[in-house]
C-alpha positions in Angstrom: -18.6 6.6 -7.0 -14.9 8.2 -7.9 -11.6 6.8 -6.4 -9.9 8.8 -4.2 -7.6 11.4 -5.6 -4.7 12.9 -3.2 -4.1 16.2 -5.4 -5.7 18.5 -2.9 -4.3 16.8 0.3 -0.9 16.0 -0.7 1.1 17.4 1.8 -0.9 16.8 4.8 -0.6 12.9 3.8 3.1 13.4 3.2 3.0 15.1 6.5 0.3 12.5 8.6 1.7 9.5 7.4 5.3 9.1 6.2 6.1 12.3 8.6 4.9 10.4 11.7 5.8 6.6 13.0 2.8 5.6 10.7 4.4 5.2 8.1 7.8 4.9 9.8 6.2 1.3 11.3 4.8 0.6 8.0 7.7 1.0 5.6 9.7 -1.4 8.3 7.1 -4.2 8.3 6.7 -3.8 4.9 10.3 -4.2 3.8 11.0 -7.2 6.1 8.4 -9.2 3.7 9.1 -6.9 0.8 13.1 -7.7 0.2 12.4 -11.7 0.5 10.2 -11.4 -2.6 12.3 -9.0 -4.4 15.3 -12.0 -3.8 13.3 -14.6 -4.9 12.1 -13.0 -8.1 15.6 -12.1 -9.4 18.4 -12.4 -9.6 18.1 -9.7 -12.5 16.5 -6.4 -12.7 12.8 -6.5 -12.4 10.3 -5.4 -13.9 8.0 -3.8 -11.5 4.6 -1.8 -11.4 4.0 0.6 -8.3 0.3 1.1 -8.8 -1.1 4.4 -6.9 2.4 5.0 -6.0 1.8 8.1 -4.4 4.9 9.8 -3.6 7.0 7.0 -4.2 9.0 5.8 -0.9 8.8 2.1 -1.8 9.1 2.4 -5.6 12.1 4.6 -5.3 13.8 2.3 -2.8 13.2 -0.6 -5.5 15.1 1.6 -8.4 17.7 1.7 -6.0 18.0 -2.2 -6.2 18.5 -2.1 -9.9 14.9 -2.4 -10.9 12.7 -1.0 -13.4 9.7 0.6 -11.9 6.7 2.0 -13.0 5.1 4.4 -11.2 1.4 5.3 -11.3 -0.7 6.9 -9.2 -4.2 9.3 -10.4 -3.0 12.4 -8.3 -1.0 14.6 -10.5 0.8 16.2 -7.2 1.7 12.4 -6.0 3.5 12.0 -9.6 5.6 15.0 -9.5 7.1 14.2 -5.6 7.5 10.6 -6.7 9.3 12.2 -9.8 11.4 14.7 -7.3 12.3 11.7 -5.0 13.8 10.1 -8.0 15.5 12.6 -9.1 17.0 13.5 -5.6 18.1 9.6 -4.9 19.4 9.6 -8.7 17.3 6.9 -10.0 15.5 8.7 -12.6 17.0 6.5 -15.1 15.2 3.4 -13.8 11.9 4.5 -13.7 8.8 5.5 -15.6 6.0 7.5 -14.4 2.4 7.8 -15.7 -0.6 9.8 -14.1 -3.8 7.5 -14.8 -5.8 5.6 -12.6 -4.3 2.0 -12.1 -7.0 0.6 -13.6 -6.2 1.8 -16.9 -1.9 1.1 -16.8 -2.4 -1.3 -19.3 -1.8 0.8 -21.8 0.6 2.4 -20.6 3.3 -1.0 -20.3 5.6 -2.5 -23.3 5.1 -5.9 -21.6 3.7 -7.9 -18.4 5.9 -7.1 -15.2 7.3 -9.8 -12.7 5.6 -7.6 -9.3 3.0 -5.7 -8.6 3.3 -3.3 -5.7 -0.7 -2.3 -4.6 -0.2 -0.7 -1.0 -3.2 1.5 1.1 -5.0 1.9 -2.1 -7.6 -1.0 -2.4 -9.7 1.1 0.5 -9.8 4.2 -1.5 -11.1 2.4 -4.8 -14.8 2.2 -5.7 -14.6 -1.0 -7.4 -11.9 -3.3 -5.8 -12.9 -6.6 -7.9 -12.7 -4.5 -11.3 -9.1 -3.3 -9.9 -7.8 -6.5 -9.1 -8.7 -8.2 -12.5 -6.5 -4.7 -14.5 -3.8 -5.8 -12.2 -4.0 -9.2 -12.7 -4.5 -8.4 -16.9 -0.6 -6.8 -16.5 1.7 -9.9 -14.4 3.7 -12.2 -15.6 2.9 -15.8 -15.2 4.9 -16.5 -11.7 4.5 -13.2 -11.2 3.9 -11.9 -7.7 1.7 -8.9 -6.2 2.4 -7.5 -3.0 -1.1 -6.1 -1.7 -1.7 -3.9 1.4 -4.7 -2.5 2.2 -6.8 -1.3 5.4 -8.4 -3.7 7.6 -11.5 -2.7 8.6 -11.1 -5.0 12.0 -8.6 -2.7 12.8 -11.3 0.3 12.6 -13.7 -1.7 14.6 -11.0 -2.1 17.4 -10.2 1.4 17.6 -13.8 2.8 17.8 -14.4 -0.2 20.4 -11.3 0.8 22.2 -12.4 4.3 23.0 -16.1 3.6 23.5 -17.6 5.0 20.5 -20.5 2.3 20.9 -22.8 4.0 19.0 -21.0 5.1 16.3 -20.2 1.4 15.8 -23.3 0.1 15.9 -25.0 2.2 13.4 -22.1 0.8 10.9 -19.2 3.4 11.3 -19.7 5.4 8.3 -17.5 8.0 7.0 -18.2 11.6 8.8 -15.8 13.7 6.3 -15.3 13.1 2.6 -12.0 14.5 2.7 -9.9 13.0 4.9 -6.9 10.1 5.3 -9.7 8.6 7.0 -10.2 5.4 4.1 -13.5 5.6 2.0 -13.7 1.9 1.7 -11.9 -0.1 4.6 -11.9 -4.0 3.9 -12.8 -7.2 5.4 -9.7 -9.1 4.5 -12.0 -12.4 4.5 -13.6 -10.5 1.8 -10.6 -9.7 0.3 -9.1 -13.0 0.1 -12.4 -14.0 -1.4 -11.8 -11.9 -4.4 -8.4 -12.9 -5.1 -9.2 -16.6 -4.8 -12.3 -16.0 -7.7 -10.0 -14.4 -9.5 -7.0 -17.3 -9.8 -4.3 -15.5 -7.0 -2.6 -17.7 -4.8 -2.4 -16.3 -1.3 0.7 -17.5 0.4 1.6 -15.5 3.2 0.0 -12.5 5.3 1.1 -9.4 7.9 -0.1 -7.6 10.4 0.8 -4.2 10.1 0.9 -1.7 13.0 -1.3 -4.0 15.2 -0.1 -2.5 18.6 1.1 1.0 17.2 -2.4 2.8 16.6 -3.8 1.5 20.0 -1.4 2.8 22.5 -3.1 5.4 25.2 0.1 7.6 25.2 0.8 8.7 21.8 4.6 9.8 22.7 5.2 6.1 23.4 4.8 5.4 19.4 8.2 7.7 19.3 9.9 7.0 22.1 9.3 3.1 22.4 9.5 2.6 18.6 11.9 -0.1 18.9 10.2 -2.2 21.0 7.2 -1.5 19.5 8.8 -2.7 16.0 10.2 -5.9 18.1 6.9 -6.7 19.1 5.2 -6.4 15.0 7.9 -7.9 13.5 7.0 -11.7 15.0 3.6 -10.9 13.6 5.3 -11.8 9.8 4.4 -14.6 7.7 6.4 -14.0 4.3 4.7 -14.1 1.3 2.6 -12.5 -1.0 -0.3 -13.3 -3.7 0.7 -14.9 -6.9 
């Protein structure tokens, strides 16, 4: 089994997810747990790994801040836009960007960072528990991670939602290789189990986009966005995994 690379689907992920109120949603809910952290780990510049960083919305939005960010991500194409993006919001300086699989960004660092961003890649990887250990191998002691990752509930209540019975009961497997469909959604008790065997403290969780991807009228996920974001956002428990 391979993790997933993006280098042949780029734009249509650009496109499908942080074109659309996706990743609109996302970014939001992310950022109201996201600047907490940030505040509580400074007040100087951090140091800060973006693993699978794809194009780099969050990472460049942290260079903005001051921080030093590391960017990796295995897709080729994801490092060059992420490289662009920095250019473009003129944070070049503050960053470093390395193509390689996360697992191997060890080698790649002077010294342990103080956060570890990990978001919507954990269901792509073929080995989660061998990922989670390289990350862990690369913080700080007090050092947080900020982890996001599909929930495979959340593909259980869609199928259920539109009556794909069937499909459900034979175990919902993946009908196209190549898709932003996720190779390896994830039972977040599962999840939490792994982190806990490996020494990470869990101290808060999100929901993310629990009413967005269920609405019957699509146009409502643009036009009622705010209320739709008003409704997520009491869904917070700040946090992350230590």
């Amino acid at each position: 089994m391979q993790d997933r690379n993006f280098d042949d689907i780029a734009e249509k992920f650009s496109r499908n997810i942080y074109g659309t109120t996706k990743g609109e949603l996302r970014q939001a809910i992310l950022w109201q747990d996201l600047q907490p952290l940030l505040d509580r780990l400074g007040p100087g510049p951090l140091r800060v790994l973006d693993a699978g960083g794809g194009e780099g919305q969050t990472a460049v939005k942290v260079a903005q801040m001051g921080h030093h960010v590391t960017l990796c991500d295995l897709s080729a194409e994801m490092v060059a836009r992420a490289r662009q993006a920095a250019v473009d919001k003129g944070v070049i300086d503050n960053m470093h960007f390395v193509q390689c699989a996360a697992q191997d960004i060890a080698q790649h660092l002077e010294s342990p960072v103080d956060l570890i961003l990990f978001h919507a890649v954990l269901e792509w990887v073929a080995e989660p528990q061998e990922m989670l250990r390289a990350l862990w191998s690369v913080l700080r002691p007090g050092g947080a991670l900020s982890l996001m990752f599909y929930n495979a509930n959340g593909l259980l209540m869609h199928n259920m939602v539109v009556g794909n019975f069937d499909y459900v009961q034979i175990g919902m497997p993946k009908k196209k290789k190549r898709t932003l469909s996720p190779d390896y959604p994830r039972s977040p008790e599962q999840v939490y189990g792994w982190l806990e065997e490996q020494g990470w403290q869990i101290t808060g969780k999100t929901g993310v986009r629990v009413f967005h991807d269920y609405l019957r009228e699509k146009r409502r996920q643009r036009d009622n966005f705010a209320a739709l974001l008003e409704l997520e956002t009491p869904l917070l428990s700040p946090g992350a995994v230590y």
